[in-house]
C-alpha positions in Angstrom: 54.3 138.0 -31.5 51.4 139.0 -33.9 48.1 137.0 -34.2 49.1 136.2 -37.2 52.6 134.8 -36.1 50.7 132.8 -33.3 48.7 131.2 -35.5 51.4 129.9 -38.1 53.3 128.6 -34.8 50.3 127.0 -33.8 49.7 126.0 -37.2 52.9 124.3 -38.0 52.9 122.2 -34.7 49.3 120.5 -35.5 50.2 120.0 -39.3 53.3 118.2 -38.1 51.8 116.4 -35.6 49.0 115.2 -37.7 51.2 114.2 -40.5 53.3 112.2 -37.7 50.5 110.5 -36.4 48.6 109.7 -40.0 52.0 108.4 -40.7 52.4 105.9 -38.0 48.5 105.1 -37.1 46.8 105.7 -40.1 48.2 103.7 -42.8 47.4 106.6 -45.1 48.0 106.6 -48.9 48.0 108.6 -52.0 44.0 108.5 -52.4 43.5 108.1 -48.9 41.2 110.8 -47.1 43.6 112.7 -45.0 46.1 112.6 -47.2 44.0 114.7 -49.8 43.3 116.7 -46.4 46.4 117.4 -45.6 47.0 118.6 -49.2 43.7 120.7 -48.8 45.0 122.3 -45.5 48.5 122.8 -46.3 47.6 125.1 -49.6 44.3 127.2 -48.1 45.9 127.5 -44.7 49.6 127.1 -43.8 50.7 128.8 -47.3 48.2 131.3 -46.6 49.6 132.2 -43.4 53.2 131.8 -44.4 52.5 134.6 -47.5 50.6 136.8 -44.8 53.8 136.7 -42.4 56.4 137.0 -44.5 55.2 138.7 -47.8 53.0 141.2 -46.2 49.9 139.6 -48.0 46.2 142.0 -48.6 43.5 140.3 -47.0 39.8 139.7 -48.5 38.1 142.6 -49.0 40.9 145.2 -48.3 41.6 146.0 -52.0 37.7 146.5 -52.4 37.7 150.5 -51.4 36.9 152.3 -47.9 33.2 151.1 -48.3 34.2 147.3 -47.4 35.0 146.0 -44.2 38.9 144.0 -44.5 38.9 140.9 -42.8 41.4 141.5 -39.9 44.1 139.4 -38.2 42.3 138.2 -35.1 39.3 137.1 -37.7 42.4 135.1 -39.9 43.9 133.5 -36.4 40.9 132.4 -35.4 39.8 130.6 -39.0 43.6 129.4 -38.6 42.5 127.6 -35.5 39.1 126.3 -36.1 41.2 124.6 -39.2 43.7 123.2 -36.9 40.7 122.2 -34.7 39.5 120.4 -37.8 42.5 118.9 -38.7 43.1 117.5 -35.7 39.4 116.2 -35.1 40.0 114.6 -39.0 43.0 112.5 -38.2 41.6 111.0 -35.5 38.7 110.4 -37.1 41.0 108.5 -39.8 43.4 106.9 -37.2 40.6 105.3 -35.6 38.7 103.7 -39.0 42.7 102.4 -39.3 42.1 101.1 -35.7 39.2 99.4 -36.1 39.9 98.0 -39.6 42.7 96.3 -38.3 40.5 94.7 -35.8 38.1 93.7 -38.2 40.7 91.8 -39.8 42.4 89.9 -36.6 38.7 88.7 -35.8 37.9 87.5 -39.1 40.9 86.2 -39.8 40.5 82.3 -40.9 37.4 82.9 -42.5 36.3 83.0 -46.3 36.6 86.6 -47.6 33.3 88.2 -48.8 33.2 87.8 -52.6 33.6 91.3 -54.6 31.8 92.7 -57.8 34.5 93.1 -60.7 34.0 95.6 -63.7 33.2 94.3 -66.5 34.4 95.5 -70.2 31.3 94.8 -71.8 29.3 97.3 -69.5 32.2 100.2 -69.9 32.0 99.9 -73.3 27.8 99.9 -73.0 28.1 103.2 -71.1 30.5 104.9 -73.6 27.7 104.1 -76.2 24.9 105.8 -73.9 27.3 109.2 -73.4 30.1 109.6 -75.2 28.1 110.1 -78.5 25.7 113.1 -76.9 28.8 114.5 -75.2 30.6 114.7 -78.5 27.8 116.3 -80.0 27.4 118.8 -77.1 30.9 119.7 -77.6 30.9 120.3 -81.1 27.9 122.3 -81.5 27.7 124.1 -78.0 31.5 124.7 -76.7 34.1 127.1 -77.7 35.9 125.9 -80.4 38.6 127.8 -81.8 37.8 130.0 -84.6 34.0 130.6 -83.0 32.7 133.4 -81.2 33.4 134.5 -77.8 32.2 132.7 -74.5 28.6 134.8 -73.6 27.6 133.8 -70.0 24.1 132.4 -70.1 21.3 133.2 -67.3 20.8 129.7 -66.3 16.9 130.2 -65.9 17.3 129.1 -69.5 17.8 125.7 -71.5 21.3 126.8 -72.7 22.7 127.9 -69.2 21.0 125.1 -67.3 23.5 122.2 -65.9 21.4 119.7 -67.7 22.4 121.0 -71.0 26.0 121.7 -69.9 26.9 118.7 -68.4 26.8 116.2 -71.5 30.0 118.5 -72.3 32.0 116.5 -70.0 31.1 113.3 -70.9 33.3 112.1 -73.5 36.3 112.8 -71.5 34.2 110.7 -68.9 33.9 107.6 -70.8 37.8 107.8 -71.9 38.5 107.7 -67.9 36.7 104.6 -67.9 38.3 102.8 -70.5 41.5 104.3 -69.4 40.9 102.5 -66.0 40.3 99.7 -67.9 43.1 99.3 -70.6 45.8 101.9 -69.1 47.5 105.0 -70.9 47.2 103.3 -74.1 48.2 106.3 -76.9 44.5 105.7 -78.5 42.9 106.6 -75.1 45.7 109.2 -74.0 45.5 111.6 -77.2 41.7 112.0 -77.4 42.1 112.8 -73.7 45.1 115.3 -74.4 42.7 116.7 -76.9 39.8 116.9 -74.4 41.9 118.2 -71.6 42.6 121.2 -73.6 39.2 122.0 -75.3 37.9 122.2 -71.5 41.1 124.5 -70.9 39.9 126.6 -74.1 36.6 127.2 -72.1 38.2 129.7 -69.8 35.8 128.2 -66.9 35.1 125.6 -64.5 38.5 124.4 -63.8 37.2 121.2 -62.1 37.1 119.7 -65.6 40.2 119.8 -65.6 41.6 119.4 -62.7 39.7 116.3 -61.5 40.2 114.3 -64.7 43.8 114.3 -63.9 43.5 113.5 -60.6 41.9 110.5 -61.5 44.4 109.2 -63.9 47.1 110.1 -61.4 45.3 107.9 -59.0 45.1 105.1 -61.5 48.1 105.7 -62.6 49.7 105.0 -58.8 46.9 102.2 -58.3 48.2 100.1 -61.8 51.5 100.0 -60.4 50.9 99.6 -56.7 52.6 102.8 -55.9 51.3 104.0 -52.0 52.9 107.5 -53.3 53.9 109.2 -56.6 57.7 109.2 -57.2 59.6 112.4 -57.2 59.5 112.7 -61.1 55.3 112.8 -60.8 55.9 115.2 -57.9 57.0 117.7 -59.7 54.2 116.9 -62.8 51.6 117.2 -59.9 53.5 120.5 -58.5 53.1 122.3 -62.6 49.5 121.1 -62.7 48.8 122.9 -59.4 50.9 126.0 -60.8 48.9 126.0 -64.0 45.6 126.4 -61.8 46.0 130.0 -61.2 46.3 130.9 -64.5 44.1 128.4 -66.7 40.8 130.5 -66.8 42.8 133.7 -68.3 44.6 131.3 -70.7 41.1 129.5 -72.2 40.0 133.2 -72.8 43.3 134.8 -74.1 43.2 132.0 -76.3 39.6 132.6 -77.4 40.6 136.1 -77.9 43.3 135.0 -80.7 46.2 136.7 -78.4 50.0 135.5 -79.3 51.5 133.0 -77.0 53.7 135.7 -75.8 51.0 137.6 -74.6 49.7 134.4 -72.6 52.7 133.4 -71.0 53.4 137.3 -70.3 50.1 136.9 -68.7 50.4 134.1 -67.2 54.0 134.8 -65.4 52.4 137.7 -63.4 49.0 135.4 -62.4 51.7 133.2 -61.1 54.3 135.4 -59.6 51.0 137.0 -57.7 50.3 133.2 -56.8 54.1 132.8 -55.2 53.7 136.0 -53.2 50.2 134.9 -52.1 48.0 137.8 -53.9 46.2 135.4 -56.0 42.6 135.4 -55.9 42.1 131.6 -55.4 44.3 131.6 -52.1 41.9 133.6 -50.1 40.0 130.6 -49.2 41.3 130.8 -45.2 39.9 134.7 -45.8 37.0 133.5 -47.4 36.2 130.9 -43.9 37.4 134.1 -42.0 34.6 136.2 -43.3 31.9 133.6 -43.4 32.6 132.7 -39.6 32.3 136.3 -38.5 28.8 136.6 -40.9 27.5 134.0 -39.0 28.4 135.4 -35.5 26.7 138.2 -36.4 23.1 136.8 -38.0 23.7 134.9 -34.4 21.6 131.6 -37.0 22.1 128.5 -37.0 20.8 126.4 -39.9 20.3 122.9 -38.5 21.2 121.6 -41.9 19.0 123.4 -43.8 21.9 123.9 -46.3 21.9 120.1 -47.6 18.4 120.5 -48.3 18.8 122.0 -51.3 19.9 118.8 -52.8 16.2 117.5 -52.5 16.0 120.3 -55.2 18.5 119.5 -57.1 17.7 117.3 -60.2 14.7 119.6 -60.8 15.9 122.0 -64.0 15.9 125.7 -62.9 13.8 126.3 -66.7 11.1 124.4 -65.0 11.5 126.2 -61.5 13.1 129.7 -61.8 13.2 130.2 -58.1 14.3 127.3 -57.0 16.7 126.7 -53.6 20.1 127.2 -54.6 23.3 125.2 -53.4 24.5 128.6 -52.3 21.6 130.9 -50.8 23.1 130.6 -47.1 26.1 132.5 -48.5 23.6 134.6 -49.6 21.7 134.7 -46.6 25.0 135.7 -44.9 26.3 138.3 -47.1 26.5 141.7 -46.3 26.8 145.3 -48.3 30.2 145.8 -46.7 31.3 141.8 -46.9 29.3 140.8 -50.4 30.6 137.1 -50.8 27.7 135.7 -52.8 28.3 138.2 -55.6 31.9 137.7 -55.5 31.2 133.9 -55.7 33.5 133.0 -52.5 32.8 129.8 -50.6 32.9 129.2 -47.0 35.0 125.9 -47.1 33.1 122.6 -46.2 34.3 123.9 -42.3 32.3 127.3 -42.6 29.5 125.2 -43.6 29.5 123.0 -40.6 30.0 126.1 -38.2 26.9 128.4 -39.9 24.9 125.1 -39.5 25.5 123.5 -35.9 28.3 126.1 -34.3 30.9 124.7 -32.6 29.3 121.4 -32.1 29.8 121.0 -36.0 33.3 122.1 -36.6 34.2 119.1 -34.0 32.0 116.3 -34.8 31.7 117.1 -38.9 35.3 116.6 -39.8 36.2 113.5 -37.3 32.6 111.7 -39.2 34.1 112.7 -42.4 37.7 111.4 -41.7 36.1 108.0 -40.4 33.4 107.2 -42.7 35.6 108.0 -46.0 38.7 106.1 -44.6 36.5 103.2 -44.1 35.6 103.2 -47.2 39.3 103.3 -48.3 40.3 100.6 -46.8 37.1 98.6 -47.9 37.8 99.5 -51.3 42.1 99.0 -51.4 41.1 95.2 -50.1 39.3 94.6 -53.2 40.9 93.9 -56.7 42.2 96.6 -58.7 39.2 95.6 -61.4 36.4 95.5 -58.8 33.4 97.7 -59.2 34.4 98.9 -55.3 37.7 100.4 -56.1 36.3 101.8 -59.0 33.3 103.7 -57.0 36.3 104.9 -54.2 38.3 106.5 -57.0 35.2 108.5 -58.1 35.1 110.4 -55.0 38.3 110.6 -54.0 39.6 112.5 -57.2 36.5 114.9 -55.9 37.3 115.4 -52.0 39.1 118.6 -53.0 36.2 120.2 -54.1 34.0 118.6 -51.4 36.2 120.1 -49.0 36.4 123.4 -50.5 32.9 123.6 -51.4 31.1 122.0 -49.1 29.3 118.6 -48.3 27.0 119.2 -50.6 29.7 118.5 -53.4 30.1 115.2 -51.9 27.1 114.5 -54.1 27.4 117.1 -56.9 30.9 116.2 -57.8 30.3 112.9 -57.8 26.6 111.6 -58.7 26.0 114.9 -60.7 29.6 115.8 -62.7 30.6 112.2 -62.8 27.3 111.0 -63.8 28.3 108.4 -66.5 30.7 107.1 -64.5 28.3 106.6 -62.0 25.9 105.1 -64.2 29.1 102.6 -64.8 28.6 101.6 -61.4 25.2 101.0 -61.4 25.4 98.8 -64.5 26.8 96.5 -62.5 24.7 95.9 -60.2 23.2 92.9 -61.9 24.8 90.0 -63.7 27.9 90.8 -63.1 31.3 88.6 -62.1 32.1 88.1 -59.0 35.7 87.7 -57.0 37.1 86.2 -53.9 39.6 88.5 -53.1 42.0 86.1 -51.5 44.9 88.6 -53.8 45.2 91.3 -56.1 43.2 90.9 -59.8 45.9 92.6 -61.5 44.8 95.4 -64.0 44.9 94.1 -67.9 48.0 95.2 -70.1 48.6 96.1 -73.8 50.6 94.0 -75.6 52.9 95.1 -77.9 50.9 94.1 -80.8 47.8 95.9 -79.5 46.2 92.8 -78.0 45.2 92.2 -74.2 46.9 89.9 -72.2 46.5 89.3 -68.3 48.5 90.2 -65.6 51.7 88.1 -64.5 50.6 85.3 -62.2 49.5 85.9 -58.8 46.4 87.4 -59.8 43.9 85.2 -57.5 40.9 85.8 -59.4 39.9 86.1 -62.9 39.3 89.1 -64.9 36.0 90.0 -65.5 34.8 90.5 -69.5 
């Protein structure tokens, strides 16, 4: 038995196990941690492994020419286990918040429930005012639009490639996931967002805009119905969106180009039959770990941490400091003539970061903090109303943990405080003034009414509806 073989055994056995054990112990749903874990595993390392076994995969760096070093099997097997390492270390992490959120509740059972902060319509509405307008006007003057020029990549030392001046792009589709939250997949809120959802696809970059929008609504979606998991029929819906991943960056810029839909879909069929067979690009992720893991054996560094601290940098604009830390200069740190990863724009997974920080120690304590701390917060946030300002915030970063655990840690904040900024704004509007809930039940989300009016939910609902 190859390495390789080995480690999909080996593989197979912990995913299994974990999802046994989440299953049972963990009281895990859709949005929960680990279950967006498990999802995040099961694509970057068990498929990856799968296509390397059985459809004779090329691994990172092989297709490159003589003068680059291929990562090798014994460097895939032993990413492969430091991710089962991780997984395992991540459940427990999660089984034990379960644990100990069920004995929170036995011992404070019989006594008044904390009261909760509920949204309030009013403030949505105020932060749709403050962004939505700019972001339109961003979009209009600054995107693609069909019918305009090419996309020219800007140095981001200047105003026009700088995030502050991108970011206000995002915003209107921003403010349409908070009144979405609000009033449901009304069509008035669900055709602009159509609309949106496509104009970001026409960019032909950054995918997350995409892609974490409708994870949202998914989540809301399941959380306006009290659904723990998405039928069979949303599935599948979630199973094309993941499909249409590989290929979205090379529609947005066949479509810039003016090329026939024929052409795109011609296109597109090979990006995905490469995708099947596991020669995409954006399934070398386990390589990716592989390579970053051996880089850091051999600088024989350890950062400490130093890699968070470019966040203390962050909200400076690189115009105003050219040289700047970047989010990324450990990768670059790392990267070698024979291995460039920095100028191929490869990651090391938020599990490479641990190890190039605190080594072994890291890849076992990081993930089991990260499975305990967010599912406490889960659970905090699923005993609160549908409407309160806590569910809300939970939702926020949970349609991000992909990226956080693709990227890094430090997109725990990016993704969420930075790219979701107006949405966190939301949040902090309501930090005064605002109503307040027992939640002895469920505040059920409001409904349309077939006229167009608002009514409440059925009764049941235990606390009213903030306004």
């Amino acid at each position: 038995m190859s390495d390789i073989q080995f480690a999909l055994a080996l593989d197979l056995i912990t995913v299994a196990c974990s999802i046994v054990a989440l299953v049972r112990l963990g009281r895990i749903g859709h949005s929960h941690p680990a279950s967006i874990y498990l999802f995040f595993h099961l694509t970057i390392v068990t498929l990856r492994l799968v296509a390397l076994v059985f459809a004779d995969s090329p691994t990172l760096f092989s297709g490159f020419g003589s003068q680059f070093a291929a990562v090798g099997p014994d460097e895939l097997a032993r990413a492969a286990f430091i991710a089962d390492l991780a997984l395992v270390m991540m459940s427990a992490g999660s089984i034990k918040a379960a644990r100990d959120d069920v004995t929170r509740l036995i011992a404070t059972q019989g006594r008044p429930p904390a009261p909760v902060r509920l949204l309030s319509i009013k403030k949505i509405w105020i932060m749709v005012a403050l962004t939505v307008p700019l972001g339109v006007f961003m979009l209009l003057n600054h995107a693609m639009m069909p019918g305009t020029e090419a996309y020219v990549r800007v140095d981001p030392r200047e105003w026009a490639g700088s995030s502050w001046f991108l970011l206000p792009r995002t915003w209107p589709g921003l403010g349409l996931l908070a009144l979405i939250y609000w009033y449901g997949f009304a069509w008035w809120l669900v055709g602009p967002m159509s609309l949106y959802l496509l104009l970001m696809v026409y960019q032909g970059l950054h995918r997350f805009r995409v892609v974490l929008p409708i994870l949202m609504m998914v989540q809301i979606y399941l959380d306006r119905r009290r659904l723990r998991w998405p039928s069979a029929g949303m599935a599948m819906l979630l199973v094309t969106a993941v499909l249409v991943f590989f290929p979205m960056k090379t529609i947005g810029r066949m479509m810039q180009q003016g090329e026939s839909l024929s052409s795109i879909a011609s296109r597109s069929g090979e990006i995905l039959s490469n995708a099947l067979s596991g020669r995409a690009a954006d399934q070398l992720i386990l390589d990716q770990l592989a390579s970053g893991l051996s880089l850091s054996d051999a600088g024989g560094h350890l950062y400490l941490g130093g890699t968070y601290l470019a966040l203390v940098t962050l909200p400076v604009p690189r115009p105003l400091w050219p040289e700047k830390p970047g989010l990324a200069d450990h990768i670059v740190e790392l990267s070698t003539a024979q291995r460039p990863m920095a100028k191929a724009g490869m990651v090391l997974t938020y599990l490479g970061e641990a190890y190039v920080n605190f080594g072994w120690l890291g890849v076992l304590l990081i993930p089991i903090a990260i499975g305990y701390g967010l599912s406490r917060f889960y659970f905090v946030a699923y005993r609160a109303p549908y409407l309160s300002v806590l569910r809300f915030a939970y939702l926020i970063t949970a349609c991000s943990l992909i990226q956080v655990y693709r990227d890094g840690l430090v997109s725990l904040f990016v993704f969420t405080f930075v790219h979701m900024m107006p949405l966190v704004l939301l949040v902090l509007l309501h930090r005064r003034r605002s109503r307040w809930s027992v939640p002895t039940g469920e505040t059920r989300p409001p409904v349309l009414a077939p006229a167009g009016g608002m009514v409440r939910g059925r009764p049941g609902a235990a606390a009213p509806m903030a306004r």
